[in-house]
C-alpha positions in Angstrom: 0.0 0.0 0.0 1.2 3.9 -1.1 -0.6 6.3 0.4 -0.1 10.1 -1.0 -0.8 12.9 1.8 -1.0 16.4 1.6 0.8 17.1 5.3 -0.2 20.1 6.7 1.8 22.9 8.4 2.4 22.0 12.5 2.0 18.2 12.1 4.5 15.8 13.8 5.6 13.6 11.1 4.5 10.5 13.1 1.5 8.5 14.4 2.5 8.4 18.2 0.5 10.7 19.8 1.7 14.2 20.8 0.0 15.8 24.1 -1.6 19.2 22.6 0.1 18.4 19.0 -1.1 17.1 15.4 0.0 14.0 13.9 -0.4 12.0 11.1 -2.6 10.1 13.4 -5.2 13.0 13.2 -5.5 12.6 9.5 -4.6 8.8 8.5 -6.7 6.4 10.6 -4.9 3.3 8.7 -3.0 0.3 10.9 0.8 -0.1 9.8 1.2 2.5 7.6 5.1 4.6 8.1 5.9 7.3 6.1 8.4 7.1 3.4 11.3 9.9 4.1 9.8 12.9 6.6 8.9 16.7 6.8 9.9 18.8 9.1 6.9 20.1 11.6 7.2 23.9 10.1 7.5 22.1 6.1 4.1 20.8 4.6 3.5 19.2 1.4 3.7 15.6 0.0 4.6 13.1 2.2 4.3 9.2 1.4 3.3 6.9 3.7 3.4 2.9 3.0 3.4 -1.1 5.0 6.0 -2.2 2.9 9.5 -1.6 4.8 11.0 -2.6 1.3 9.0 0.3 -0.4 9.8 2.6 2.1 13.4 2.2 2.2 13.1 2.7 -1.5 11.7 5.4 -1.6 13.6 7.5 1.1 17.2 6.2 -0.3 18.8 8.4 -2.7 20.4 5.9 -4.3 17.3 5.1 -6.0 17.0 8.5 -7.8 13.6 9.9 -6.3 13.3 13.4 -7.5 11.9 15.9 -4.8 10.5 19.1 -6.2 10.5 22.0 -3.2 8.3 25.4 -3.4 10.3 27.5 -0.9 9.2 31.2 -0.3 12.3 33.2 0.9 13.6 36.5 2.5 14.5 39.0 0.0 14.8 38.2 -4.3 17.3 35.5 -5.2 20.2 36.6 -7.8 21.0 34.6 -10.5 24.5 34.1 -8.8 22.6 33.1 -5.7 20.8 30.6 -7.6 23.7 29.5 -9.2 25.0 28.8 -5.8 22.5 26.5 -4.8 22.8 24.8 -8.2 26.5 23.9 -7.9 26.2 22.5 -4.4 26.4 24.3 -0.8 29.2 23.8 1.7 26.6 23.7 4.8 29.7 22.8 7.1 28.6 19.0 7.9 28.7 18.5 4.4 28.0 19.7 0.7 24.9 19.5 -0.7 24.9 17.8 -4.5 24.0 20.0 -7.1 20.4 21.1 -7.2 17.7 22.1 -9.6 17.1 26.3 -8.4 14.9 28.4 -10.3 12.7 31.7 -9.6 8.8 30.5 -9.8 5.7 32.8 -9.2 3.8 31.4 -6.5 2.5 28.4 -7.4 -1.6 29.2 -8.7 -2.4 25.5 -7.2 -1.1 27.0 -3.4 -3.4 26.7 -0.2 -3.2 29.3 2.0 -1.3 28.4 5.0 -2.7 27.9 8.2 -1.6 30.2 10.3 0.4 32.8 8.1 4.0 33.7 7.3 4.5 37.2 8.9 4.2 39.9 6.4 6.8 42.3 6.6 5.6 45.5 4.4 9.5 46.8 3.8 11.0 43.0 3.0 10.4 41.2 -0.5 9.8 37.7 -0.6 10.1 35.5 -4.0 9.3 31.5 -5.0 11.6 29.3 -5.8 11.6 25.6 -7.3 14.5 23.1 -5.8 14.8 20.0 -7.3 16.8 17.6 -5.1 18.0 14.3 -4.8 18.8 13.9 -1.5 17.2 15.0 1.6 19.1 15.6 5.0 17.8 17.1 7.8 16.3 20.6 7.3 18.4 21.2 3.9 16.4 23.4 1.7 16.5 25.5 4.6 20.1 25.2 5.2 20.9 25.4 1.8 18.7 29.3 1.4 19.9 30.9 4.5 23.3 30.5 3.5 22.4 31.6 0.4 21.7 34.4 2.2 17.7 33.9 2.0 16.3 32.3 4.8 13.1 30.1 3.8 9.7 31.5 5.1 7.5 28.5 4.1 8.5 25.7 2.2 6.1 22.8 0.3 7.0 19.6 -1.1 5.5 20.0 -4.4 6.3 16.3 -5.6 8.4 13.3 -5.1 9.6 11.3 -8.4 6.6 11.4 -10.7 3.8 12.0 -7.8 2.6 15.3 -6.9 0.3 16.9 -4.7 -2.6 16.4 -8.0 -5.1 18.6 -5.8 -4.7 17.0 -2.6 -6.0 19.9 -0.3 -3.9 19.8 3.5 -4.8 17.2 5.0 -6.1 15.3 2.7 -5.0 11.4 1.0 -5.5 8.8 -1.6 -3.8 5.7 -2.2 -1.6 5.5 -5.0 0.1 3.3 -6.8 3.1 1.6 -5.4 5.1 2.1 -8.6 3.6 5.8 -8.9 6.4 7.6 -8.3 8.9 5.9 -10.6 6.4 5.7 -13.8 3.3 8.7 -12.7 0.0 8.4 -11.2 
């Protein structure tokens, strides 16, 4: 079983309950299910959840070539030569990321708003921008913008391999699948 879910903003990526916190138990009521790879509490987006420890190792390895698409919205209006950056690989002192896909986006027309609100700051610009990566250590899209020099203010996994979010409002699932994201929905 593949399950697709769009996790929402401030949920624990885990079933275990949480005193006073979401989970994934609050939105996927199915027995033995584990997701696939994680996001962090403050990232929403796809997330894949499966009962196949096979699958699931698959699918969070790199070494199986998983594309995953990010929308991040950052601080301030990313150069070319700051992109470029990001493209090439960033030295984030623990290690250096490998070279990414980084390119300016409007915000994406498919978007939820998010629940609650980045804070709006009238005098500081904010732009989109699409990473593709192929790995995915702890907290790196948001490593890999603030040294960048543009910290992430939200951040979405738009897709992982071939699956996407396909108008899965927050919170919200469908099975998929298993060979889904290798071949599309």
């Amino acid at each position: 079983m593949l399950i697709a879910l769009n996790k929402p903003f401030g949920v624990i990526c885990k079933f275990r309950e949480e005193p006073g916190r979401r989970t994934l138990a609050d939105y996927v009521r199915i027995p033995n299910v584990y997701p696939a790879g994680r996001l962090d509490t403050d990232s929403e987006g796809l997330l894949l959840l499966t009962d196949d420890g096979v699958l699931q190792a698959r699918i969070a390895n790199p070494r199986h070539k998983l594309v995953k698409v990010y929308w991040a919205q950052v601080e301030g209006v990313p150069s070319e030569a700051a992109l470029e950056v990001l493209r090439n690989g960033v030295d984030l002192g623990d290690f250096v990321t490998q070279p990414a896909g980084a390119r300016l986006i409007e915000e994406p027309a498919s978007l939820w708003p998010r629940d609650p609100p980045i804070r709006h700051r009238a005098k500081i610009p904010t732009a989109w921008l699409e990473l593709t990566l192929r790995e995915g250590k702890n907290r790196q899209v948001r490593r890999m913008t603030a040294r960048a020099g543009f910290p992430t203010l939200r951040l979405v996994r738009a897709a992982i391999g071939r699956l996407g979010l396909d108008g899965l409002a927050p919170g919200e699932w469908r099975e998929v699948d298993a060979g889904a994201p290798w071949r599309g929905p």
